[in-house]
C-alpha positions as CSV (number, residue, x, y, z in Angstrom):
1,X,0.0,0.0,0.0
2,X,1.2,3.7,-0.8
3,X,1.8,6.5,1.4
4,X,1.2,9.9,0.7
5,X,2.9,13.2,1.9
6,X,1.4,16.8,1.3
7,X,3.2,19.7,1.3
8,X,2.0,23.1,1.1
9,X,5.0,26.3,0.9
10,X,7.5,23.2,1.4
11,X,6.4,22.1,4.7
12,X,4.6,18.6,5.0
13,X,1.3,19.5,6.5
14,X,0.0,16.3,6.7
15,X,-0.1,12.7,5.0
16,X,-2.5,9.7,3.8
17,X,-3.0,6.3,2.6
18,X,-4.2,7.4,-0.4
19,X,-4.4,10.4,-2.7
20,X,-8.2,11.1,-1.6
21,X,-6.9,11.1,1.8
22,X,-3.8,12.8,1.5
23,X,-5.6,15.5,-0.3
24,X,-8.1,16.4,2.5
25,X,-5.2,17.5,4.6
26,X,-5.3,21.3,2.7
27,X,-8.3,21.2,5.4
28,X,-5.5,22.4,8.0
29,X,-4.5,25.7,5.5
30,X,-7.9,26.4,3.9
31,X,-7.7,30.2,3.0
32,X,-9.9,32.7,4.7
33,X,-11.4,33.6,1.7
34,X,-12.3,30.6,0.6
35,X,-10.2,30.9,-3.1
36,X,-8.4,27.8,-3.4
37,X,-7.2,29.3,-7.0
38,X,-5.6,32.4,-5.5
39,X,-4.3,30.1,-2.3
40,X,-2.6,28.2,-4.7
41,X,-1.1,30.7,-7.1
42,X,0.3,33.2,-3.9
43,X,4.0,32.7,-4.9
44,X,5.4,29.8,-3.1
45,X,2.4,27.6,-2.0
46,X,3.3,25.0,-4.4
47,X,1.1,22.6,-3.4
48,X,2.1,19.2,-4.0
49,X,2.1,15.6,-2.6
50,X,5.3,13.1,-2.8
51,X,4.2,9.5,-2.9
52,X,6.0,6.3,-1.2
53,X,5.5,3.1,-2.2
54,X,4.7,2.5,1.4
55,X,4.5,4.3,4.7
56,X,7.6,1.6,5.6
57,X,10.0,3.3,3.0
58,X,8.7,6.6,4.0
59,X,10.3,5.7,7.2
60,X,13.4,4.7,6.2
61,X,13.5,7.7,4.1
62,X,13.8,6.5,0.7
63,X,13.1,8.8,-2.1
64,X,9.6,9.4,-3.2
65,X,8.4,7.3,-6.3
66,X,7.0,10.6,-7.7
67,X,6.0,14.2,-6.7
68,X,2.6,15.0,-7.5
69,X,1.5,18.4,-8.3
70,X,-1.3,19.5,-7.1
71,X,-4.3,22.6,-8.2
72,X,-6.8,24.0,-6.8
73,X,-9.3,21.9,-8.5
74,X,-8.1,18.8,-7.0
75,X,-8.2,20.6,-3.6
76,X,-11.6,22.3,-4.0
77,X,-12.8,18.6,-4.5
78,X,-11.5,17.4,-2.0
79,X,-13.0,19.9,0.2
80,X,-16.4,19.6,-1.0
81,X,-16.1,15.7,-0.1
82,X,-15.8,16.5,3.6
83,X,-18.4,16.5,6.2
């Protein structure tokens, strides 16, 4: 099973089991405004997730299999999925 990291102005802000998951953890920095599209284009938010092949070789800090970039329609999704 994968493991997921997300990373929002290049600090991990939260993780997952799975991209659904991993994605609901822009929850924790959800602008005021509610604009995910300006959130994500302020200079430096580069939102993104790095995926593991499991939450074992995320321990032992091997390198991620990929980096997945994120927008603000993945996030806005995501969001509108929660309770």
């Amino acid at each position: 099973m994968g493991f997921f990291e997300v990373f929002w102005h290049g600090e991990a802000i939260g993780d997952g089991g799975d991209l659904d998951e991993a994605l609901t953890a822009y929850a924790l920095v959800r602008p005021e405004d509610g604009s995910w599209d300006d959130a994500c284009a302020d200079p430096g938010a580069d939102p993104c997730i790095r995926r593991y092949a499991s939450f074992e070789a995320y321990l032992d800090n091997a390198d991620e299999l990929e980096t997945i970039p994120v927008t603000a329609a993945m996030i806005a999704s995501a969001m509108a999925q929660l309770p």
